[in-house]
Backbone and ligand atoms as CSV (ligand in chain L), in Angstrom:
chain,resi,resn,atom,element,x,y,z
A,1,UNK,N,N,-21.170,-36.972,21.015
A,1,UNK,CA,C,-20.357,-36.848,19.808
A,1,UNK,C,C,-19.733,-35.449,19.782
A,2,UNK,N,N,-18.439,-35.103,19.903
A,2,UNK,CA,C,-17.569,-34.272,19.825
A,2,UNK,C,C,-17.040,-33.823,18.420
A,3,UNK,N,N,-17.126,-34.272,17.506
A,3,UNK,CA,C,-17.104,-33.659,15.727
A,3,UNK,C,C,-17.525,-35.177,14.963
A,4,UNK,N,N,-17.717,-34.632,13.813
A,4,UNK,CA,C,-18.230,-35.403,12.842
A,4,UNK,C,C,-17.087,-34.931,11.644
A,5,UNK,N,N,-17.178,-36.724,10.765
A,5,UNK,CA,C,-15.794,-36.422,9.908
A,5,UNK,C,C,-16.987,-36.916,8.692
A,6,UNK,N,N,-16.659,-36.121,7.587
A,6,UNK,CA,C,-17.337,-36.464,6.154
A,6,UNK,C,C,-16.135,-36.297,4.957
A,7,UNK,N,N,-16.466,-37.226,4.573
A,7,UNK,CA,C,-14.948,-37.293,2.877
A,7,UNK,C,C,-15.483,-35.418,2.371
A,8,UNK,N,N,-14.452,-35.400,1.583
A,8,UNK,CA,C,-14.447,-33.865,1.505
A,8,UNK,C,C,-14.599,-34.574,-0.326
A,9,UNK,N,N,-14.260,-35.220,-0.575
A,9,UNK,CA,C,-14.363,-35.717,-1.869
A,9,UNK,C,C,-15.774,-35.821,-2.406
A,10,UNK,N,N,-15.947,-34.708,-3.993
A,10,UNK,CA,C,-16.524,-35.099,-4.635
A,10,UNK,C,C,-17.621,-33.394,-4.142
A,11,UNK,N,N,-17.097,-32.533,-3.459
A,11,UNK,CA,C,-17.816,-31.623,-3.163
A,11,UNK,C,C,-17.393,-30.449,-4.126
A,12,UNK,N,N,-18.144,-30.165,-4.665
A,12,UNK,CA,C,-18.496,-29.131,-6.040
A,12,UNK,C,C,-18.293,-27.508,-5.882
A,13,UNK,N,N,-17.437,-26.572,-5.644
A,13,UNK,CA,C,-17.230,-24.910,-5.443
A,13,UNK,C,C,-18.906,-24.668,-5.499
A,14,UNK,N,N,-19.182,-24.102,-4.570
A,14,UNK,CA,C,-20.653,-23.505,-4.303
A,14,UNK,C,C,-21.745,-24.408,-3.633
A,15,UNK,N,N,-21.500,-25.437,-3.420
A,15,UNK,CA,C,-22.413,-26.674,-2.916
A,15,UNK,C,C,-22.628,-26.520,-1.848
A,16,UNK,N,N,-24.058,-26.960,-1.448
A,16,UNK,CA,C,-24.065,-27.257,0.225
A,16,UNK,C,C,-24.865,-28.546,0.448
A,17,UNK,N,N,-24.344,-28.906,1.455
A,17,UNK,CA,C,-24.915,-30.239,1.752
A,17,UNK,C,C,-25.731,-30.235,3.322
A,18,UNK,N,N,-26.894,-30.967,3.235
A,18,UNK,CA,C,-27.815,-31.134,4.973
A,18,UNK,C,C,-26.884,-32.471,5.273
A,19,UNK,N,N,-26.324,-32.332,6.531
A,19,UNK,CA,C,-25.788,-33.735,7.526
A,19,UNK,C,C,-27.195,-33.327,8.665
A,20,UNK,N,N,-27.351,-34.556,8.485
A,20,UNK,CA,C,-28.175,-34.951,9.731
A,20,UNK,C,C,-27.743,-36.366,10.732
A,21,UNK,N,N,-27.588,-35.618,11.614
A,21,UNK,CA,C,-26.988,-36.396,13.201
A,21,UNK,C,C,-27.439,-37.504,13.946
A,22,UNK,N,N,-27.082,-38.217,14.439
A,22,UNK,CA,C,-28.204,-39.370,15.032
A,22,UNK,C,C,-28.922,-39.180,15.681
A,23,UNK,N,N,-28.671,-37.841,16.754
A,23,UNK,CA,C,-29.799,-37.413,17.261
A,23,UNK,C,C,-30.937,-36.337,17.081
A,24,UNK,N,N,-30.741,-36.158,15.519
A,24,UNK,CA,C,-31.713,-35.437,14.770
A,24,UNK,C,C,-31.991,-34.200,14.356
A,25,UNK,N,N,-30.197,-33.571,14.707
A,25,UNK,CA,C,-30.179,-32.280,14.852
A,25,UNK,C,C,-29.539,-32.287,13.280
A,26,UNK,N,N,-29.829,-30.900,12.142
A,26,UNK,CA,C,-29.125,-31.178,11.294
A,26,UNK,C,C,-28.335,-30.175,11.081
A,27,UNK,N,N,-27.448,-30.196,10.919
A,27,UNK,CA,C,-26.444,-29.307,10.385
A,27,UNK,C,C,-26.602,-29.095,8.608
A,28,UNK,N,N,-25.698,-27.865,8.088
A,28,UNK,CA,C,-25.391,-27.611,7.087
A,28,UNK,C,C,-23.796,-27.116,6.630
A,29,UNK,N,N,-23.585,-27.677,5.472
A,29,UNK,CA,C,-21.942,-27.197,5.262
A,29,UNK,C,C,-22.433,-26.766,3.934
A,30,UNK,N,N,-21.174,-25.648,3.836
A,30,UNK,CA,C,-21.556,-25.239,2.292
A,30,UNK,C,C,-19.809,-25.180,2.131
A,31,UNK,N,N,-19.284,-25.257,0.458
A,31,UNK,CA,C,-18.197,-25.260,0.302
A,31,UNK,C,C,-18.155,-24.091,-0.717
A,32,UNK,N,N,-16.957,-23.535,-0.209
A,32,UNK,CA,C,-16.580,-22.467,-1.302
A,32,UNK,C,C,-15.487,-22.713,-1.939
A,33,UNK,N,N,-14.710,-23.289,-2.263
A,33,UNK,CA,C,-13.709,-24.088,-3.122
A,33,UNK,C,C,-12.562,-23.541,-2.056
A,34,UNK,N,N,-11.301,-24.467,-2.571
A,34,UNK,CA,C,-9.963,-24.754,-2.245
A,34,UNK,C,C,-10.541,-25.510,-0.280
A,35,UNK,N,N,-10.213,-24.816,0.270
A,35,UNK,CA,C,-10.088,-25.629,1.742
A,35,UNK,C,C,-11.443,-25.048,2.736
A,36,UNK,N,N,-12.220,-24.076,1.897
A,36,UNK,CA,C,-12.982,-23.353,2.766
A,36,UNK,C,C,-14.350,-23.675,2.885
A,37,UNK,N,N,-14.713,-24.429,4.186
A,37,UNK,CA,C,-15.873,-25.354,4.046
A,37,UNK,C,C,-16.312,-24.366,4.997
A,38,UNK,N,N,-17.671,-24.749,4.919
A,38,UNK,CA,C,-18.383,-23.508,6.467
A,38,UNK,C,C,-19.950,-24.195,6.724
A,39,UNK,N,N,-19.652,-24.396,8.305
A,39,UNK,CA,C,-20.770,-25.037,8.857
A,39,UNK,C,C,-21.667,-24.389,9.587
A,40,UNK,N,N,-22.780,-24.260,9.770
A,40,UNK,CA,C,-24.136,-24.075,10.460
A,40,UNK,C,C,-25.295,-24.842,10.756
A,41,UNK,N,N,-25.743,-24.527,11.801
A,41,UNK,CA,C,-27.672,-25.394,12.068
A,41,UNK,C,C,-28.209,-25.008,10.847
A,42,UNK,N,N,-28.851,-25.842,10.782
A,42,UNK,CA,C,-29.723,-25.943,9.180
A,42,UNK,C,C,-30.806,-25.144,9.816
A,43,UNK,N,N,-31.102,-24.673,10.746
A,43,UNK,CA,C,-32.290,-24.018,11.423
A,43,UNK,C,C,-31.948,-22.499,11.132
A,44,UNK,N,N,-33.090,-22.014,10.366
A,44,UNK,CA,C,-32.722,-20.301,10.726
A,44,UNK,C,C,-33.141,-20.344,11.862
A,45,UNK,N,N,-32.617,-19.098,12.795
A,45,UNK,CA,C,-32.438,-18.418,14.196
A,45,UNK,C,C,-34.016,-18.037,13.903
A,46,UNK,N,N,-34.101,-16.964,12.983
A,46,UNK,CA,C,-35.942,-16.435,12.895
A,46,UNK,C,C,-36.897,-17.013,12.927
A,47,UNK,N,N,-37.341,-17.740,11.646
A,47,UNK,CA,C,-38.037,-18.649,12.150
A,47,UNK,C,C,-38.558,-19.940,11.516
A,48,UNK,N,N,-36.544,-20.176,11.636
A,48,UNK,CA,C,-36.669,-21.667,11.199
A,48,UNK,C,C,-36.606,-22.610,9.747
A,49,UNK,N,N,-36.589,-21.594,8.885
A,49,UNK,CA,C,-36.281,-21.857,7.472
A,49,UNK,C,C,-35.243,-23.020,7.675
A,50,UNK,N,N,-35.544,-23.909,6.546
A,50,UNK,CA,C,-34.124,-24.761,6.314
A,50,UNK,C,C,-33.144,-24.083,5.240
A,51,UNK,N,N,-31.936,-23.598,6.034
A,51,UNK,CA,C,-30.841,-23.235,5.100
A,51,UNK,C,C,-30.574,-24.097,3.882
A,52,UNK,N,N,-30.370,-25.302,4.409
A,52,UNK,CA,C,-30.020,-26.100,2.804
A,52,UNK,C,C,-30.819,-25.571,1.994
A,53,UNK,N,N,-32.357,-24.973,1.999
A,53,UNK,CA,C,-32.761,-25.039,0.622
A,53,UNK,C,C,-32.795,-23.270,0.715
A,54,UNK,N,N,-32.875,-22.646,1.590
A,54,UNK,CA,C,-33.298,-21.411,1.045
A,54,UNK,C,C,-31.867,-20.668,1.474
A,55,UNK,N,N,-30.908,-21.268,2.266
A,55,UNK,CA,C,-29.702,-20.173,2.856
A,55,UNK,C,C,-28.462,-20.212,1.283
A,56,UNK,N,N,-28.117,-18.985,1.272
A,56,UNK,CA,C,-26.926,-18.800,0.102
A,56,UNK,C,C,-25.551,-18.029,1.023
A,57,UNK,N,N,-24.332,-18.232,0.286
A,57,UNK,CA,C,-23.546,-17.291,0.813
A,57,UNK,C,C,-22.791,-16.278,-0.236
A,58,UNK,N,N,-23.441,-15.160,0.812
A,58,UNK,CA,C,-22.954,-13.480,-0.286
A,58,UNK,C,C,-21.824,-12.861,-0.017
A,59,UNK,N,N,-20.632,-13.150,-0.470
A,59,UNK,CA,C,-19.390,-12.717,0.146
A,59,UNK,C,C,-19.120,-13.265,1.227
A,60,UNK,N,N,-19.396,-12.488,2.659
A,60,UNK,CA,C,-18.901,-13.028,3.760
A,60,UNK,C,C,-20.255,-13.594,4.343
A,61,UNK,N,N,-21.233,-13.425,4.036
A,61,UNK,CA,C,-22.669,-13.421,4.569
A,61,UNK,C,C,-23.366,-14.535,4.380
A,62,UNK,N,N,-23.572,-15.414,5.236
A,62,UNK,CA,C,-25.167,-16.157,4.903
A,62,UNK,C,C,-26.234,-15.436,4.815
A,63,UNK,N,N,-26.890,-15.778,4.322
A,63,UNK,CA,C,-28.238,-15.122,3.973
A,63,UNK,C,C,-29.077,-15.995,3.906
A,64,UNK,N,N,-30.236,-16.389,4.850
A,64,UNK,CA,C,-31.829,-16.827,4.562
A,64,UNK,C,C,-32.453,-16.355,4.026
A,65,UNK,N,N,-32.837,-16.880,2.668
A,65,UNK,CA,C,-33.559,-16.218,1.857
A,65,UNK,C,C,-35.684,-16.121,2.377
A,66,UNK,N,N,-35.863,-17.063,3.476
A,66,UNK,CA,C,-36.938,-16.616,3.938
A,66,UNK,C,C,-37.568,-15.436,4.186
A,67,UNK,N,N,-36.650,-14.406,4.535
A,67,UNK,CA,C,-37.004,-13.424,5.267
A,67,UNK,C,C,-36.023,-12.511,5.119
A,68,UNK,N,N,-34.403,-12.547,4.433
A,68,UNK,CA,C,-33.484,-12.698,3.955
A,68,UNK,C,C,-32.598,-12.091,5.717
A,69,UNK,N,N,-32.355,-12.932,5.817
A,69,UNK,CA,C,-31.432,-12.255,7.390
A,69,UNK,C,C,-30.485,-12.497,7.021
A,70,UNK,N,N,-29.194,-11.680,7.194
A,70,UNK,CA,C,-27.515,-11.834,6.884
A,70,UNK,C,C,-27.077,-12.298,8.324
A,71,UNK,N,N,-26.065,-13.290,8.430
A,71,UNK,CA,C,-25.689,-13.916,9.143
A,71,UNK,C,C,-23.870,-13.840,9.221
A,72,UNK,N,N,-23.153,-13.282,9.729
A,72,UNK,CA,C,-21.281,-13.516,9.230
A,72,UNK,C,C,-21.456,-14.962,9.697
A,73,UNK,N,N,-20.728,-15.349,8.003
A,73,UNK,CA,C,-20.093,-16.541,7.743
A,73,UNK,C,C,-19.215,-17.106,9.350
A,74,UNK,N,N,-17.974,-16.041,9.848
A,74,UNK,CA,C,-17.264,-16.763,10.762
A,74,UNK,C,C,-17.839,-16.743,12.497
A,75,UNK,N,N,-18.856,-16.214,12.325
A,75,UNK,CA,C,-19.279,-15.941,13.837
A,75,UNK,C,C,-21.067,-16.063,13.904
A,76,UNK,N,N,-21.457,-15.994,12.752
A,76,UNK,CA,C,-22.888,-16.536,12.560
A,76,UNK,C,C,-23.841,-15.138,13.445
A,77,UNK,N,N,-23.196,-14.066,13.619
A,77,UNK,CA,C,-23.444,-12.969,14.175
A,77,UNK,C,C,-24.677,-12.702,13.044
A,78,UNK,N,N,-25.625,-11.808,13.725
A,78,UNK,CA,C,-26.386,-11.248,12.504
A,78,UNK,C,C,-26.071,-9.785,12.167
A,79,UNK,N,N,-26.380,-9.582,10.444
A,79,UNK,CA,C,-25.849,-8.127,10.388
A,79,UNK,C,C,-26.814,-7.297,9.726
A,80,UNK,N,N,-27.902,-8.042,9.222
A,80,UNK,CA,C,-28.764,-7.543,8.739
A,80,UNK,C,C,-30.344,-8.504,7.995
A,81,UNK,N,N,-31.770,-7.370,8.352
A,81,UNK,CA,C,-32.640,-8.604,7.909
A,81,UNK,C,C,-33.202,-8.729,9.016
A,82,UNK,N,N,-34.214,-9.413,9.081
A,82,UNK,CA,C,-35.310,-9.781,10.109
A,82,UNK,C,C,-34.441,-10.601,11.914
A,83,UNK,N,N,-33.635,-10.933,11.500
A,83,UNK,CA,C,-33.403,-11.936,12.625
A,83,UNK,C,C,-32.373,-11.452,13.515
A,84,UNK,N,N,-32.629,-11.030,14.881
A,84,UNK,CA,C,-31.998,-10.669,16.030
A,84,UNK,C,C,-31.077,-11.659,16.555
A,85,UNK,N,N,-31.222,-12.809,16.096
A,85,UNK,CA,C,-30.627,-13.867,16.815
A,85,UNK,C,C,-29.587,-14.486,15.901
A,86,UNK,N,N,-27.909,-15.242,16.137
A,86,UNK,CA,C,-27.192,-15.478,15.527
A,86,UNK,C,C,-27.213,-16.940,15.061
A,87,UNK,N,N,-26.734,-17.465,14.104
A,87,UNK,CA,C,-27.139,-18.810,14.112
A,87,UNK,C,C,-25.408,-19.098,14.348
A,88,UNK,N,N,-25.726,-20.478,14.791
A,88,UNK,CA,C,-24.680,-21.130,15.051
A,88,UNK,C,C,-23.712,-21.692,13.980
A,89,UNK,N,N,-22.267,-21.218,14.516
A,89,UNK,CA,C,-21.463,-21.759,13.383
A,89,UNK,C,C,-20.486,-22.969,13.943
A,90,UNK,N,N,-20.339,-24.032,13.197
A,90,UNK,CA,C,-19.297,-24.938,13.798
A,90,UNK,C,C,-17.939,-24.563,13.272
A,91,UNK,N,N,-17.104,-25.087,13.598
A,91,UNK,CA,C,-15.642,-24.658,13.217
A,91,UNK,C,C,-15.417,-25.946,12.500
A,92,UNK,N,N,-14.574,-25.724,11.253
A,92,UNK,CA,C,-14.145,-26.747,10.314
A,92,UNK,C,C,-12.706,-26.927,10.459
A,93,UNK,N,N,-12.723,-28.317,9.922
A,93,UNK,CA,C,-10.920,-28.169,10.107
A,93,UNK,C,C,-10.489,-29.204,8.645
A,94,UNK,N,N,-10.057,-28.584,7.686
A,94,UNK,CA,C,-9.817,-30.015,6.527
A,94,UNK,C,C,-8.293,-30.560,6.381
A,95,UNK,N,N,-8.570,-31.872,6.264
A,95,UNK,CA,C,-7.648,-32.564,6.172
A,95,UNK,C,C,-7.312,-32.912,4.377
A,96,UNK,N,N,-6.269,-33.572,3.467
A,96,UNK,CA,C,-6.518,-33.924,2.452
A,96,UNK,C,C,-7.933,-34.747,1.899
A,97,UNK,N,N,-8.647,-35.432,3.250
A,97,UNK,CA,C,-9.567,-36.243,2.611
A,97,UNK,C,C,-10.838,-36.059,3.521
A,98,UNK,N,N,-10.518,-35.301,4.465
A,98,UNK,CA,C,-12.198,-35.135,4.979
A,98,UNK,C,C,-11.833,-33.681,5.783
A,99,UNK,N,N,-13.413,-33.420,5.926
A,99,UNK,CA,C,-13.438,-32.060,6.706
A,99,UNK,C,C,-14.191,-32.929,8.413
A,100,UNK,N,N,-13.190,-32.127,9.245
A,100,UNK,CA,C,-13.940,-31.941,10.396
A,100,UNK,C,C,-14.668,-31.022,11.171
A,101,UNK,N,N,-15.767,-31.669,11.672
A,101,UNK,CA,C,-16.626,-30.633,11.835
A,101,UNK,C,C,-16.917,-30.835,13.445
A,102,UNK,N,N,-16.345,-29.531,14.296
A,102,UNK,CA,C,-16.331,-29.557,15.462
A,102,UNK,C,C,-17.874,-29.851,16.136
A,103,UNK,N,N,-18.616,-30.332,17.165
A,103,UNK,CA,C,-19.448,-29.926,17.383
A,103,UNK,C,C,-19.818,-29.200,18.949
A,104,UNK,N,N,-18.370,-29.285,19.371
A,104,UNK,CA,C,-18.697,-28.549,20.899
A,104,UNK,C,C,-17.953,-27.132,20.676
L,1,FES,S1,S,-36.594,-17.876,8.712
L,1,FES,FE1,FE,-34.654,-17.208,7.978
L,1,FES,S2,S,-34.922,-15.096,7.729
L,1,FES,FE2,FE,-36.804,-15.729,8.505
């Protein structure tokens, strides 16, 4: 599977949602209103927190609130916080009615 398409409808400014994959990997999208959706592994890099429930975004920053590691939103780079390691970001692309979500 090369991207995954989800209706963009009905997603709330500040929301994030867990997609989970058929093969069991889960992703996370969070929306920040108008067109700007932003995807990641639901896995923190450290050690493993599920973003859906504990990750927020601070300006440009994800943040795991486990341990609180800052993550950039567009490169999933880390910038600060426990975790050496970057988490993965997918690239979004929205259409009027769904967002795509790259996965290679
Ligand atoms: S598991 Fe996310 S910061 Fe530690």
């Amino acid at each position: 599977m090369r991207e995954i398409r989800i209706s963009r409808n009905g997603f709330r400014t500040g929301e994030k949602r867990k997609i989970s994959l058929p093969d069991g990997k889960e992703l996370v999208i969070f929306y920040l209103g108008a067109d700007r959706f932003f995807a990641f592994d639901n896995r923190c890099p450290h050690l493993g927190c599920d973003i859906s429930k504990y990750g927020v975004i601070i300006k440009e920053e994800l943040v795991c609130q486990c341990h609180f590691s800052h993550f950039s939103i567009y490169t999933g780079e880390p910038k600060k916080g426990a975790s050496r390691k970057p988490i993965r970001v997918y690239k979004t692309q929205v259409t009027p009615d769904e967002v795509i979500i790259s996965l290679i």
